[in-house]
N, C-alpha and C positions, 0 to 999 in steps of 0.2 A: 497577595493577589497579583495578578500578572495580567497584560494587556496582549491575546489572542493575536495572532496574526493570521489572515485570510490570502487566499490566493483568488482572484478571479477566474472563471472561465469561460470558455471563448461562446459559452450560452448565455452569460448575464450571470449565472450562478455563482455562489461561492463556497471555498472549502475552507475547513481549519487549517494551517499551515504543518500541523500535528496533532495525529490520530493514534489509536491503543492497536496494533497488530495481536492474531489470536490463534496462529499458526503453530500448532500442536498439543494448545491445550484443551485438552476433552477429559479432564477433573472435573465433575461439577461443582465439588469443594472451592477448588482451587479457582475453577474460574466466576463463580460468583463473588469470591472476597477483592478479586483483580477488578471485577467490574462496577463492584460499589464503590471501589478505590477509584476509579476512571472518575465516578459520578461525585465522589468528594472532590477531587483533586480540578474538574469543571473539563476534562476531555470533553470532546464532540461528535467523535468518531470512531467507530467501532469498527474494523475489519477484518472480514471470515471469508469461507470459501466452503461449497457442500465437503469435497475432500478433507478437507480438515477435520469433518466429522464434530463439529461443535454447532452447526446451523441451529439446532432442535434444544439446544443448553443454552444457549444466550438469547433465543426467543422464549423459552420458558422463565429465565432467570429476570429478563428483562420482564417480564409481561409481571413474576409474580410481587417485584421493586417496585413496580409504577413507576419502569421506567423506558417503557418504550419509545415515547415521545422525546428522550432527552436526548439522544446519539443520533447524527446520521449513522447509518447502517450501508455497509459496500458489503457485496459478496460477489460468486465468480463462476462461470459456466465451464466445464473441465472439459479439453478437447473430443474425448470420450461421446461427447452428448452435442458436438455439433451436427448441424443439418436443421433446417427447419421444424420438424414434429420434432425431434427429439429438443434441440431446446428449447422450448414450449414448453414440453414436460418438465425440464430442468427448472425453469424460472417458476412454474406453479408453486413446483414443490419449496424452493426456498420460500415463496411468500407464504406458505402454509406454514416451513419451520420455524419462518422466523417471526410470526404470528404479525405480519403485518398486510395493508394491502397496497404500500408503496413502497419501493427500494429507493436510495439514497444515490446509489454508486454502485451499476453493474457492469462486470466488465467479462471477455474473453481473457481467462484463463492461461493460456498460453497460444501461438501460435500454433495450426490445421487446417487437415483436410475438412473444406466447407466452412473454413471460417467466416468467409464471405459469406452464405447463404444465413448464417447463424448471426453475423450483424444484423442485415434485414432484420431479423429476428429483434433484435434489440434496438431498432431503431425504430419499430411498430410497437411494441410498449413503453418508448420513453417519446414516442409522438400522442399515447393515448393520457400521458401522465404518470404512467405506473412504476417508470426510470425517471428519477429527476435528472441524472447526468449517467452514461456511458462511455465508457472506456478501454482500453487493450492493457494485458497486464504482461509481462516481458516480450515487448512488441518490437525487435530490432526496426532502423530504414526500410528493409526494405519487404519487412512483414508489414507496415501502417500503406509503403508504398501500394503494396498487392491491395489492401482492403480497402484504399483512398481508390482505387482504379472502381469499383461499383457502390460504392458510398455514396449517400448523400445526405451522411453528416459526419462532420471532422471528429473524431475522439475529443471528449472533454479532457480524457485523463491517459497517460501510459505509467503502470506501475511497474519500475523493473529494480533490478537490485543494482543497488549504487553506494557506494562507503567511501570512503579515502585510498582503501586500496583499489578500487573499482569507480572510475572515477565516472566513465563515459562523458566526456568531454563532449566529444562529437554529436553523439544522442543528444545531450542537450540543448548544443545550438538546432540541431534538424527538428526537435521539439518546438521548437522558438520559434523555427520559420515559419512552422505549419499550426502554430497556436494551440498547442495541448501540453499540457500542465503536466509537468515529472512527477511523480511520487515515488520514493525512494522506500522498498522493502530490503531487510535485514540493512538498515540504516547504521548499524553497530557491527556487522562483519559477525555476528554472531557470538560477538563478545574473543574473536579470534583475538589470540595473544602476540601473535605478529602486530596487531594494531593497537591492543590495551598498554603492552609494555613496550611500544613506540617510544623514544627517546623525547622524542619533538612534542608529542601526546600530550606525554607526561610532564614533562616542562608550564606546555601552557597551562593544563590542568594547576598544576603548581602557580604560575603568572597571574591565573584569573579566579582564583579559589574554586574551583569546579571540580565538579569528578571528571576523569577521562570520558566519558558517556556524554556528557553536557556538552565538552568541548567539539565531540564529533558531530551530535546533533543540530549545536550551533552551525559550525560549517554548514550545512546541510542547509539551513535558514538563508545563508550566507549568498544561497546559490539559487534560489528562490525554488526548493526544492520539496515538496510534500514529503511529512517520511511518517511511519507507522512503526515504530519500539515495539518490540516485545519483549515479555515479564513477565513471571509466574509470582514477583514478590512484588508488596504492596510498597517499601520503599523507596523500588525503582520507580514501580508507575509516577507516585509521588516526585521522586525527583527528577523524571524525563518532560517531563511539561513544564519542569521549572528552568527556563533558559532561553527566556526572552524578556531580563533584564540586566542584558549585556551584550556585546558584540566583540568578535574577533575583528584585529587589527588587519590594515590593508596587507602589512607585511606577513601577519602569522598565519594569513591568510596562503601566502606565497611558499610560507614552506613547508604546509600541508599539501599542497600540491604536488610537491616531490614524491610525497610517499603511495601516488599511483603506479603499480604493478600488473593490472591488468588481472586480479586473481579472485575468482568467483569461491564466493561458501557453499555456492547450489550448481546448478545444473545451470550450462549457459544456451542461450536460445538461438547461439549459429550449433550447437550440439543438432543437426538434422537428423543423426540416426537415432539421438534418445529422442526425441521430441516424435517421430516415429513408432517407436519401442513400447514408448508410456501405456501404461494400461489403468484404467479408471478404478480396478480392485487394488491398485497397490498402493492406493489414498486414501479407500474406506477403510 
């Protein structure tokens, strides 16, 4: 057993320090054995996205476990579907898939046009109750900055991709300032071999009996940093939550830092003309 770590946020709320990411798996085989796993293993947090196309599998999977009640549940509004009716529509529909009548953790998707009007949107269902916490999810400065300008309320959460090679230094202090809690997606670089067969990686791996995986995570912890793993194997699940009965050193700390490059696994959110481009059929 192992002792949870929680982030606070800037509502009173709190979150796991480490959630199960669900980002591409739409097996139902596959993703119910990952999800029982989650539920042995004592995860808390489950995170999807309607694009991902698994909303309607992990509400059914969950509902037919008995275990709806056990996960917060985060899901995500796809630029596609901003504007006032249309997210409305969006959010019904996920609490239909995902057979509940309250969301954990909803956020904006990526940065768009009407992103503004589509907070509104989520800031009237998580005042009626129906959001416990809302958030922006690859949200640079000065996307939070545009929707802080008719906000009136701070993001509990920004989920953007952050690794060792991706460090976003600076994101993180400007998160700090403005009190909204990092959450780190593709926490693992996506298992890129640039960062697995790392020198430095592997060393500690080796120093602190961990897998490479642990040791990235850990950092991650290090930094007071949400992050969400993904796995389609019940091992991983199993041994990604297991690594918070140790800490990296101030030092080891120091020369993982070196190994930021500045090198995204996905699409980055100053890409203006993809973020543009995007079209809501090429996620279903």
């Amino acid at each position: 057993m192992f002792d949870m770590k929680y982030y606070l946020l800037n509502n009173g709320n709190k979150i796991p320090a480490l959630g199960f990411g669900t980002y591409t798996i739409t097996d139902e085989p596959t993703l119910r054995k990952v999800l029982l796993q989650c539920a042995n293993s004592n995860y808390e947090l489950i995170d999807t996205a309607y694009v991902y196309g698994n909303e309607h599998i992990i509400g059914k999977i969950l509902k037919k476990e008995n275990l709806l009640d056990t996960f917060q549940i985060a899901t995500k509004i796809w630029p596609a579907e901003f504007g006032r009716e249309e997210t409305k529509r969006a959010v019904e529909r996920s609490l239909k898939l995902l057979k509940r009548d309250y969301i954990d953790i909803m956020y904006l998707h990526w940065p768009g046009d009407d992103m503004e009007k589509s907070w509104k949107v989520l800031e009237n269902y998580y005042e009626q109750g129906i959001f416990k916490n809302i958030g922006v999810s690859n949200f640079y400065e000065n996307h939070i900055d545009k929707i802080l300008t008719t906000a009136n309320i701070v993001p509990q959460i920004n989920q953007v991709e952050i690794h060792p090679m991706l460090q976003k230094t600076q994101l993180l202090k400007y998160l700090k300032s403005k009190n909204i809690q990092p959450m780190a997606w593709s926490p693992l670089a996506k298992a890129d071999l640039e960062l697995f067969e790392n020198k430095t990686i592997a060393a500690l791996a080796n120093k602190y009996k961990k897998s490479v995986a642990q040791i990235i995570l850990s950092w991650h912890i290090s930094r007071n940093t949400a992050i969400i793993p993904r796995t389609t194997k019940e091992k991983r699940v199993a041994e990604n939550i297991d690594i918070f009965n140790f800490n990296l050193s101030t030092e080891d700390l120091r020369e993982i830092e070196k190994l930021d490059i500045g090198k995204h696994t996905s699409q980055s959110p100053v890409d203006e003309k993809w973020l543009k481009s995007i079209r809501y059929e090429d996620f279903i």
